[in-house]
Legacy VTK file of the C-alpha trace (Angstrom):
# vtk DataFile Version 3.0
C-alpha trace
ASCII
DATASET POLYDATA
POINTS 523 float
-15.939 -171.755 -133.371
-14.342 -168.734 -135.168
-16.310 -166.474 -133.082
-14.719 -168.162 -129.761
-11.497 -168.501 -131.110
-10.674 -164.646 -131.973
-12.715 -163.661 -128.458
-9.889 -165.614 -127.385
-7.222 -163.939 -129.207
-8.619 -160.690 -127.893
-8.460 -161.138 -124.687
-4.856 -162.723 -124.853
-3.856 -159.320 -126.266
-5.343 -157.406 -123.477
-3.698 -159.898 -121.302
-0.317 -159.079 -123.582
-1.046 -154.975 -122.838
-1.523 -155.903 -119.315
1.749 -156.985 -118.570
3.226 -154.687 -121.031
1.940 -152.156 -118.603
3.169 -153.800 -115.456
6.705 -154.293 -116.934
7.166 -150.513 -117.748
9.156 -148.811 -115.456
9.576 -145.358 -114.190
12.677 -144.351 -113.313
14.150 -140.838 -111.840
18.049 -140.000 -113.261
19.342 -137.226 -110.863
22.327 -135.518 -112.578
24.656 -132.644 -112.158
28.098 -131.742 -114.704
30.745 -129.458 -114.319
30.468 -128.181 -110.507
34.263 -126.926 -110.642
34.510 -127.221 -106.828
31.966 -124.665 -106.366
31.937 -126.168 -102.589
29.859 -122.968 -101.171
27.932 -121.031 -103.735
26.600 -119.947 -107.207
29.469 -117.767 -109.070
27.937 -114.130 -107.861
24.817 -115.601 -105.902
25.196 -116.309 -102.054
22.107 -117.942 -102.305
22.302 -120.360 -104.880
24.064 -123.369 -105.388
26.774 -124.622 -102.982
27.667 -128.786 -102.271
25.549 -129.010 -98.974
22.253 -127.481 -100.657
22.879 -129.783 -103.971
22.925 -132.603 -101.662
19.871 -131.825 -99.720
17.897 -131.060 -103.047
19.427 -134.619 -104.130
17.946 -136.441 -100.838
14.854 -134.209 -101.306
14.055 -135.612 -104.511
15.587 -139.331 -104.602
13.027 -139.230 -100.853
9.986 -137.979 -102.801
10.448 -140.742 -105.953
10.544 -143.315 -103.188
7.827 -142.606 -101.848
5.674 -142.261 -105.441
7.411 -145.959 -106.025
10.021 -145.011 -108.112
13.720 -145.989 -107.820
16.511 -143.105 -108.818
20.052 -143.131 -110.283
22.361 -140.118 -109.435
24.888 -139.336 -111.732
28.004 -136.755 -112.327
29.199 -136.369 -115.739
32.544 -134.816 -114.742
34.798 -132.068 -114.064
34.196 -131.510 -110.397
37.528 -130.593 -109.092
39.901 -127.606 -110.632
37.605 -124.712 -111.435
37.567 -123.059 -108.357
40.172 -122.438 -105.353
38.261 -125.134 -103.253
40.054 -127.360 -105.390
43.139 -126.658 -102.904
42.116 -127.509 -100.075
44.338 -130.710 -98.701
45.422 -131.119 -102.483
42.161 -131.810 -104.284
41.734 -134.100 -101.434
38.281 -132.359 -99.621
36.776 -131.677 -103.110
37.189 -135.365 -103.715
35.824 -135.866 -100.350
33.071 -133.668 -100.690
31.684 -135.287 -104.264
32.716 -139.039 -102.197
29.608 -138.061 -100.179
26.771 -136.838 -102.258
25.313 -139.646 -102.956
26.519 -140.029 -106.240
26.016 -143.824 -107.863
28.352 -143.245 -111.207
30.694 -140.578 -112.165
32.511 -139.737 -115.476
35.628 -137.955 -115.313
36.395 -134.579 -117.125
39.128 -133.217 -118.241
40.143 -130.798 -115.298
39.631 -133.838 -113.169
43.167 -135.375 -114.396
44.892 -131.946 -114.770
46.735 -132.123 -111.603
48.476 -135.122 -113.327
48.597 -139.025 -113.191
50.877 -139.273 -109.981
48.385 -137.268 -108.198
45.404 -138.749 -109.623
46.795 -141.738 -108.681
47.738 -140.934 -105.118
44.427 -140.096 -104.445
42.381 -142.369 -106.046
44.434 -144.730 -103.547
44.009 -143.485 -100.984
39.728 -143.241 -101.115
37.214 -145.444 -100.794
34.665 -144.453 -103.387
31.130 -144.722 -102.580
30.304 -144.184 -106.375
31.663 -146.101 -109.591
33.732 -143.426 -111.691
33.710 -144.142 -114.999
36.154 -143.459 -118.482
35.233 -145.961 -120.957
37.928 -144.867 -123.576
41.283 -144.929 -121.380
44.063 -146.790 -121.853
46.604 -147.156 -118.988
49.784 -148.949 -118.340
50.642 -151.183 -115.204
52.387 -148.518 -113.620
49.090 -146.441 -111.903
47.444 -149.233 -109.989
44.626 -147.153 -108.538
43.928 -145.805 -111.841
43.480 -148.595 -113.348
41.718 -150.525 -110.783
39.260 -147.589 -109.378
38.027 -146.149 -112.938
35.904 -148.890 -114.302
34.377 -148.418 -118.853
30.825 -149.051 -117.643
28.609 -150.096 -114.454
25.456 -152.493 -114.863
22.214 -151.506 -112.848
19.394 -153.872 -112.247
16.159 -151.901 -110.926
13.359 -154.430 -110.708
13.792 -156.784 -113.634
15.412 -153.875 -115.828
19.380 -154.003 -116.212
21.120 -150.710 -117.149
24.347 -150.504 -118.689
26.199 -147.025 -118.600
29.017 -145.985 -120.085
30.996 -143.509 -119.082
33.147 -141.355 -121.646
35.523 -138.628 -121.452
36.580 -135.627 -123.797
40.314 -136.313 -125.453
41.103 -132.723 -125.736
44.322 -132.019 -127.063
44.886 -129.113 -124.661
45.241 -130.880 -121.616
45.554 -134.564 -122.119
48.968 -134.337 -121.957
48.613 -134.163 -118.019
48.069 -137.874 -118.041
51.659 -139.386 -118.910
51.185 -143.230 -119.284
47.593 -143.115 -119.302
46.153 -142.651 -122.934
42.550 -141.181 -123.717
41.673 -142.803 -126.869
38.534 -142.021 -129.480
35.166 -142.069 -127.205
33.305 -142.898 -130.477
35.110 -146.163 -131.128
35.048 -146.969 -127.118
31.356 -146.235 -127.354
31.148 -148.634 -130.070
32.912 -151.342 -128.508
30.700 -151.163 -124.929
27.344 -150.758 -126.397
27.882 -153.948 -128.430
29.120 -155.706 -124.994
26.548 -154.399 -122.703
24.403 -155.441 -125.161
25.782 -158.843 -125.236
25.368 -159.157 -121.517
21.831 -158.635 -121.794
21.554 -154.926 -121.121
18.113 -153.653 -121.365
18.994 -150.090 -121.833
21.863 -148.084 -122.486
23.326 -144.579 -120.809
26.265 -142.780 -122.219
27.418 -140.359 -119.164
29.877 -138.350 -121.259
31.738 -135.194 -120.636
31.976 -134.171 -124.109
29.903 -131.336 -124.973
26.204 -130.955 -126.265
27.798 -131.044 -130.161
29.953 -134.111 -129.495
27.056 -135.373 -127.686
25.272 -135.327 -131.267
27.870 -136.683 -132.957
27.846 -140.167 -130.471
24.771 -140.534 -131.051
24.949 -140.391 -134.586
28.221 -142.962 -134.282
26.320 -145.373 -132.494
23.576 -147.388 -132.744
22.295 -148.829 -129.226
22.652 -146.185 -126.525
19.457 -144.312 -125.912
19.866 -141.447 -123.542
23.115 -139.209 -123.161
23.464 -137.580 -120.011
26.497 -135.174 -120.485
29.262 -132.432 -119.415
31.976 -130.225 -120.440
29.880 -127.653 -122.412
28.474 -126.381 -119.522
25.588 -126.254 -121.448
21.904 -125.820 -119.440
19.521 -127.533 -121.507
15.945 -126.866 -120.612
14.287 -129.555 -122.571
16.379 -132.720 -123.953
18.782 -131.996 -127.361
18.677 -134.956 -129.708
20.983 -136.694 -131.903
19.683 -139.486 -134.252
21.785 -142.813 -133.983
22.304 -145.383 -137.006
18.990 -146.818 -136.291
17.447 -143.526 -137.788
16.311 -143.205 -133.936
16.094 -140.122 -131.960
18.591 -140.179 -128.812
17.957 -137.715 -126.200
20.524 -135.604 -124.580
20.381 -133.822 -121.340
22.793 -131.636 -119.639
22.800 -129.131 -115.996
24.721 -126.595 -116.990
27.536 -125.782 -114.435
28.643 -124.561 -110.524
26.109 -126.139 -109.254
23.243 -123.624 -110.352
21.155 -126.126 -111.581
20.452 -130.259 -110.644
18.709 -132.059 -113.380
16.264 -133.945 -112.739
14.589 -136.725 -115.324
12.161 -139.756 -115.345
12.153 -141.814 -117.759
9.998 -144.243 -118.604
11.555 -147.840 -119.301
9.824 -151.291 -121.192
11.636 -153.830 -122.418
11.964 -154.541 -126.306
10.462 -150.639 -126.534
12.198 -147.097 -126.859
13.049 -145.187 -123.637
10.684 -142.738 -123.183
10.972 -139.568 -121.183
7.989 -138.892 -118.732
9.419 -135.696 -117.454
12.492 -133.278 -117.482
13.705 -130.074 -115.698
16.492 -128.062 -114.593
16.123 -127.329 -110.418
17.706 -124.319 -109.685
19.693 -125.315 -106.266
17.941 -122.682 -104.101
16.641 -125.268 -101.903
16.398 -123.753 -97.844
17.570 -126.899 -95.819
21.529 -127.471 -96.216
23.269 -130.813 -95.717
25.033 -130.863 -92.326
27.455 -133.260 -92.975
28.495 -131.736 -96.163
28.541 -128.232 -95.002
30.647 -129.552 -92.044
33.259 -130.864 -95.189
32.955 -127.630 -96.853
34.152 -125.545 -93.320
37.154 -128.097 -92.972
37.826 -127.424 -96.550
37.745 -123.349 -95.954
39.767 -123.942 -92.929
42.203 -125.652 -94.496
42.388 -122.937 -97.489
42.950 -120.411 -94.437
45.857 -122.251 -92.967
47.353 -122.757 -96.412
47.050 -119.276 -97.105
46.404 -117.391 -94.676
42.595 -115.954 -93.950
43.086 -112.280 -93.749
45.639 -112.702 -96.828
42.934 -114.093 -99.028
39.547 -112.017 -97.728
41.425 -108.837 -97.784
40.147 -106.337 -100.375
42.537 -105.284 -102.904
40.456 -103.201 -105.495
36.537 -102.344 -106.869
35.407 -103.401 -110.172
32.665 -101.489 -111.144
31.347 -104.796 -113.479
27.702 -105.788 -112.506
26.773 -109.952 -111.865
24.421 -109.069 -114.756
26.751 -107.745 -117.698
26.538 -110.027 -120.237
29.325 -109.125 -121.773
31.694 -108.967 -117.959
33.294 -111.934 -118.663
34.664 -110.688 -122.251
35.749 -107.723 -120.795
37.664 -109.246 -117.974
39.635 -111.454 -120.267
40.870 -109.008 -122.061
41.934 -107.083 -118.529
43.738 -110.490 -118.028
45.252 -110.486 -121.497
46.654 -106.947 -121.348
48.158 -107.275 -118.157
49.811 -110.672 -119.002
51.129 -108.538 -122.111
51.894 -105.360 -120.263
54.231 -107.268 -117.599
55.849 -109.327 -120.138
56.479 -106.520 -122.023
55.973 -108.184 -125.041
54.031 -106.481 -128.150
51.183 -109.295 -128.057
49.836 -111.407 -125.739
47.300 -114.694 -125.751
44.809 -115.771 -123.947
42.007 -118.715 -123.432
38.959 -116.651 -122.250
37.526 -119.916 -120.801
39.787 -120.729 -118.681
38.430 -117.496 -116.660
35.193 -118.476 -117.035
32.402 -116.326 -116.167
33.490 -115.626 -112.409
35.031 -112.200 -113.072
35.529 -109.310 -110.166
32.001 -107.231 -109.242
32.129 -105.278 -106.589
34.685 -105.297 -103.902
37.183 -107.673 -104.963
39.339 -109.754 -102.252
42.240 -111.642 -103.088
39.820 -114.681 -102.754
37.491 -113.517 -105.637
40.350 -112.693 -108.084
42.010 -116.475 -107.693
38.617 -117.614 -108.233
38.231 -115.705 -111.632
41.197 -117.035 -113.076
41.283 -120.328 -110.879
43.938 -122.372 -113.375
46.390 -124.793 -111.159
48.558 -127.822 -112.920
50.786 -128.955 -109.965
49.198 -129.534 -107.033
52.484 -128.219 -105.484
51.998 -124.873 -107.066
49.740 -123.262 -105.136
50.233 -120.040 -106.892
48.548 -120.625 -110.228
49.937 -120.641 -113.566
52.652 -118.289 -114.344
53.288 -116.069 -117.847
55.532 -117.746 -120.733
56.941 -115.199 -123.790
58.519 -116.601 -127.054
59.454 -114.709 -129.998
57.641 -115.765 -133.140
58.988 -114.908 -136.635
56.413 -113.201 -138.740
56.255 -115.456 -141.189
54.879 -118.533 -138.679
52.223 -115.611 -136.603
49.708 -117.101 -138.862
50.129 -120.366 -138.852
50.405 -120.188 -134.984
46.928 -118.534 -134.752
45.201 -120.647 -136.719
46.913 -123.660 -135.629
45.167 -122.368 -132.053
41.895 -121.549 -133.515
41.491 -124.830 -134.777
41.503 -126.233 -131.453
37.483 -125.122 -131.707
38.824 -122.912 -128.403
37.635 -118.992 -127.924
41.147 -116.648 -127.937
41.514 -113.195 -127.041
44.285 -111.265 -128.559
45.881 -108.290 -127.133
47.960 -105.832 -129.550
47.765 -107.561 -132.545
44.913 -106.723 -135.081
43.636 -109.559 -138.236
41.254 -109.879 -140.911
39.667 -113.445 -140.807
36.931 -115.488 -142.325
35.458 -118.169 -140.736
33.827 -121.087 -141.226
32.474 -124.541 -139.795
35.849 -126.563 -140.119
38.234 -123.513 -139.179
39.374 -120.080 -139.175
41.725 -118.543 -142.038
43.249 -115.301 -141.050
44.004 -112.447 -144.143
45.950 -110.012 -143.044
47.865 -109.094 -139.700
49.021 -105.813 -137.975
50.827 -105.195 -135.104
51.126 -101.221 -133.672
49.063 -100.398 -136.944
51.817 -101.880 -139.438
51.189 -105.204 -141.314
53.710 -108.025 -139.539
56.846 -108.262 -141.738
57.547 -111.937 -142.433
61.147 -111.581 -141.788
60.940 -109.908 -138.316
60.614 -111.526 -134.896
58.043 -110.620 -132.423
57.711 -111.017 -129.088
54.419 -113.559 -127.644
53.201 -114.082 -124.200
51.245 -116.899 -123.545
49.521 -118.576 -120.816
51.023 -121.377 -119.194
48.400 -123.488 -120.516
48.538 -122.513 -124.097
52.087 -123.179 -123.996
52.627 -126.319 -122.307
49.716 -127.699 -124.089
51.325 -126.993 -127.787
52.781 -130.342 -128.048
48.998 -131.767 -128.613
48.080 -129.323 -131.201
50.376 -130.265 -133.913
54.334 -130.892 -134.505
54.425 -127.815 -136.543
53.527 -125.515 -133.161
56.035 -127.368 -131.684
58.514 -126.656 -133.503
57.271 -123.618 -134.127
56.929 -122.254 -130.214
60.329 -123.239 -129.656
62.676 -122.426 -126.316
59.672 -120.635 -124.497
60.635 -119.050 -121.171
58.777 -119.039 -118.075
58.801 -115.720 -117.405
58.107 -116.597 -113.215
55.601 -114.394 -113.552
52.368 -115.623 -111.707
49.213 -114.454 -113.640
47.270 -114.069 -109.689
49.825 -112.030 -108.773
50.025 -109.902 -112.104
46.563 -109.218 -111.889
46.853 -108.229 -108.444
49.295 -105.792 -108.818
47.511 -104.292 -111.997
44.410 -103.907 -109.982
46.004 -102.042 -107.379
47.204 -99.657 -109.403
44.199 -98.822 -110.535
42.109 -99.350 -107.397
38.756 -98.725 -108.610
38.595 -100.556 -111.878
36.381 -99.086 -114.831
36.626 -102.731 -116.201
33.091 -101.788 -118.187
34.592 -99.432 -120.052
36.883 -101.750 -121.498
36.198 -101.910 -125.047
36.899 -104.178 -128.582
40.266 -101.358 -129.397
43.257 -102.911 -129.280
41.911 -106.426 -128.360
40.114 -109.476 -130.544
37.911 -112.133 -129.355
37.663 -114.993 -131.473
35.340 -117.557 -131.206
35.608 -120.628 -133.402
32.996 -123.266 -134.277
33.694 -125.974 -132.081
35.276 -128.322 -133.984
34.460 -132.198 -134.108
37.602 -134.071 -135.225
36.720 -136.426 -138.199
39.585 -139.080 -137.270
38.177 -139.831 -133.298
LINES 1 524
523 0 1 2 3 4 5 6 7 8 9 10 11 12 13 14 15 16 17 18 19 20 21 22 23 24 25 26 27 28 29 30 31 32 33 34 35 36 37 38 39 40 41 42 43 44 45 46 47 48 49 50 51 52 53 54 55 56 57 58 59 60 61 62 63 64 65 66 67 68 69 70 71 72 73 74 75 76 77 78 79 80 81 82 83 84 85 86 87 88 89 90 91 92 93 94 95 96 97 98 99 100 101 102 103 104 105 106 107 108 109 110 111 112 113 114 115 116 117 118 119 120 121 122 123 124 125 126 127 128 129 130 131 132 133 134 135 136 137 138 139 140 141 142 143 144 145 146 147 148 149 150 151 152 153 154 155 156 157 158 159 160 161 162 163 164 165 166 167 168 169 170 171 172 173 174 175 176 177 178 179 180 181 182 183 184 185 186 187 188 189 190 191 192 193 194 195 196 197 198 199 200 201 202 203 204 205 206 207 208 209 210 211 212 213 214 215 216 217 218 219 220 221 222 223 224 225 226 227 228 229 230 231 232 233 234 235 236 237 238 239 240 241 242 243 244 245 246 247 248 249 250 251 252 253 254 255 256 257 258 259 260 261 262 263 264 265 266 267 268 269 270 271 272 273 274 275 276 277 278 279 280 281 282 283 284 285 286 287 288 289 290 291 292 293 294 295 296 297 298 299 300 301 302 303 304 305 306 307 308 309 310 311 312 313 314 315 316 317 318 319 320 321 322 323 324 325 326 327 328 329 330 331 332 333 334 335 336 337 338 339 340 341 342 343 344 345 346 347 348 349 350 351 352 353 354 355 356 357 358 359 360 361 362 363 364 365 366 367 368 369 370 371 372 373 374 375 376 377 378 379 380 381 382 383 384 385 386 387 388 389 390 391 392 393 394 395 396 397 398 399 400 401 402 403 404 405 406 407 408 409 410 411 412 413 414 415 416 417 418 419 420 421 422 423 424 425 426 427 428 429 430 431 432 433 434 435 436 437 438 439 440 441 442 443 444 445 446 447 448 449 450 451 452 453 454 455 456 457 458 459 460 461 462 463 464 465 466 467 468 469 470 471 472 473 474 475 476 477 478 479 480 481 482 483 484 485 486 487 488 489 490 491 492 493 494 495 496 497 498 499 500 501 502 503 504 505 506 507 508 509 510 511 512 513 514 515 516 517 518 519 520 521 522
């Protein structure tokens, strides 16, 4: 009888790993991050990258898990509007068109998405029908922005064959920019995170995505704040992760955290392997360079009527006509260091102010090789607020008194954002929380603490001090707007020059600080 009995039990717990087996479930996440409006190419490669041959590589591979059985999700995790001068074209509207037809099934939104500012945002979101479900978990909006509120949803539920999905979608509360959205509010994405995992879970969510467009370290840091979400697909970093980062949640469980670095170089491409009441497991992951040969006609088409619409805004032969050489190579690592401090010495040199500020990212890594047209200069400094402004940010100067230079600096560097500084010279230590600056000189003589002196800035430095802290404000008080466009300044300093030695640009006269990013312990 015993002998029957546990013959019995053993073959109800082969039945048990039977259906274990049947109820896992492979699934294939397609996802892309920061693509800037890179509608047409790769920064430097021709070949490479570009909406129409993302989309084709999408189709390519959502056609090929089909066909092995298993289902995909496609997903965005943000900032695919400013970033490039695409992002003009109709007023954001054919870059929003163009990501409307990729076959995206959930978005998150990043913070250049909203920089063109709530009434805009608003506008358009009205007047689209997405195809996708965009998603900011941790916003906070008044009645005033309809669209807004009624187009960007906290989460979207999935069912694939017995298994339901929550995702959450999350967005970066940088201090820098959120001021762009006036009566919409981003709030912590930790304590949002919180608050949706513990719903999704109490509506019987299986499994948990965070879609996030917070950085790889911020990433980390959710998962370590949370305790049910169990894959992080993310943004903003613009971070290409070859194999999966992890973060380990409250559970003393290992999250995984994947991200496709940026401008379309790169789709990523993950299965995953799902069972209920078990971990997710990941079957596979890669980065696909988007070199693929067939090119989505309908999207290309969208691309051309964006261009078009760029040349009749414009002008075509006033934005493909060659201004200047730049001997820089695609392959100098250090081309985009040197270019921002080309950018921060002519920003100081037509101010005429003795130093001068800049945010090296927000030039990116697009700088000038080669023959440079008008086209390829926008599109190395590619910053827009206003829609209306077609001309790019312009150059603001203050006067700082000495004393207050070093609180302003560090008050900067704290933001966890790279500077570059342009005739000013410091002593600094740094470490993981901040940077604390020594000594200063300006022209070679330490800054008297009684004397004023003069500051250009950015536009975006400057009309983004209100988030840092009340003392900048108060501080960087009465700025002007100098009227100055930074396009145009750089224009007219590289036709001066005509054939630009920008490699021989060296670390005299300039600083290039790069904080540790810095995770903000009150979020």
């Amino acid at each position: 009888m015993n002998k029957r009995f546990f013959t019995f039990l053993f073959f109800c717990s082969l039945s048990l790993c039977a259906t274990s087996v049947v109820e896992a479930k492979l699934i294939q996440i397609l996802h892309t991050n920061d693509t800037h409006s890179y509608l047409d190419h790769y920064r430097h490669n021709e070949s490479l990258g570009g909406a129409a041959r993302l989309k084709s590589l999408i189709d390519y591979y959502k056609s090929k898990a089909q066909g092995e059985g298993i289902k995909t999700i496609v997903m965005d995790a943000g900032d695919f509007t400013e970033g490039n001068l695409y992002y003009m074209a109709d007023n954001a509207r054919k870059v929003f068109e163009v990501h409307n037809e990729m076959g995206y099934d959930v978005g998150a939104m990043g913070n250049h998405d909203y920089l063109m500012g709530t009434s805009d945002l608003n506008k358009i979101l009205g007047e689209m029908d997405l195809k996708f479900s965009l998603l900011v978990a941790n916003l906070q909006m008044n009645s005033d922005f309809k669209n807004i509120r009624d187009k960007i949803l906290p989460y979207k539920e999935i069912e694939i064959d017995g298994i339901k999905i929550g995702i959450i979608g999350l967005t970066t509360n940088d201090i820098l920019f959120k001021w762009r959205l006036v009566g919409v509010k981003i709030t912590s994405p930790y304590k949002a995170a919180n608050y949706y995992e513990a719903l999704l879970k109490s509506r019987n969510n299986d499994f948990i995505i965070a879609l996030t467009h917070l950085g790889v370290l911020n990433d980390i840091e959710l998962a370590m704040r949370t305790k049910d979400i169990d894959l992080i697909v993310g943004g903003h970093s613009h971070t290409a992760l070859f194999k999966p980062s992890y973060g380990v949640n409250k559970r003393m469980k290992k999250v995984p955290i994947v991200q496709a670095g940026m401008h379309t170089e790169y789709l990523g491409k993950l299965i995953i392997d799902l069972q209920k009441g078990m971990p997710l497991k990941i079957v596979s992951y890669e980065l696909v360079p988007v070199k693929y040969e067939a090119s989505d006609t309908k999207i290309k088409g969208l691309v051309e009527e964006a261009n078009n619409d760029l040349y009749a805004s414009y002008g075509k032969e006033w934005l493909e006509e060659e201004i200047g050489f730049s001997d820089l190579k695609a392959e100098d690592i250090d081309g985009a260091r040197k270019w921002a401090y080309f950018i921060t010495d002519s920003i100081k040199e037509k101010a005429g102010t003795q130093i001068a500020i800049h945010t090296p990212f927000m030039n990116g890594k697009d700088f000038p090789i080669g023959n440079i047209s008008r086209r390829d200069l926008i599109n190395s400094f590619p910053r827009v607020f206003d829609l209306k402004d077609k001309y790019g940010w312009s150059i603001y100067t203050t006067k700082i008194k000495g004393v207050w230079l070093k609180v302003v600096f560090e008050s900067l560097m704290h933001l966890g954002t790279p500077l570059t500084f342009s005739g000013i010279n410091m002593e600094f230590t740094k470490n993981e929380k901040d940077v604390k600056i020594k000594h200063l000189t300006v022209d070679g003589k330490p800054v008297n603490p009684f004397k004023y002196y003069s500051v250009a800035f950015t536009e975006g430095i400057i009309l983004g001090a209100e988030g840092v802290n009340s003392k900048m404000t108060a501080i960087l008080t009465n700025p002007q707007n100098t009227n100055y466009k930074i396009w145009a300044t750089l224009e007219e300093k590289v036709a001066q020059a005509q054939n630009l030695k920008l490699s021989k640009i060296g670390e005299e006269g300039h600083l290039y600080i790069t904080p540790n990013q810095v995770i903000p312990s009150d979020l």
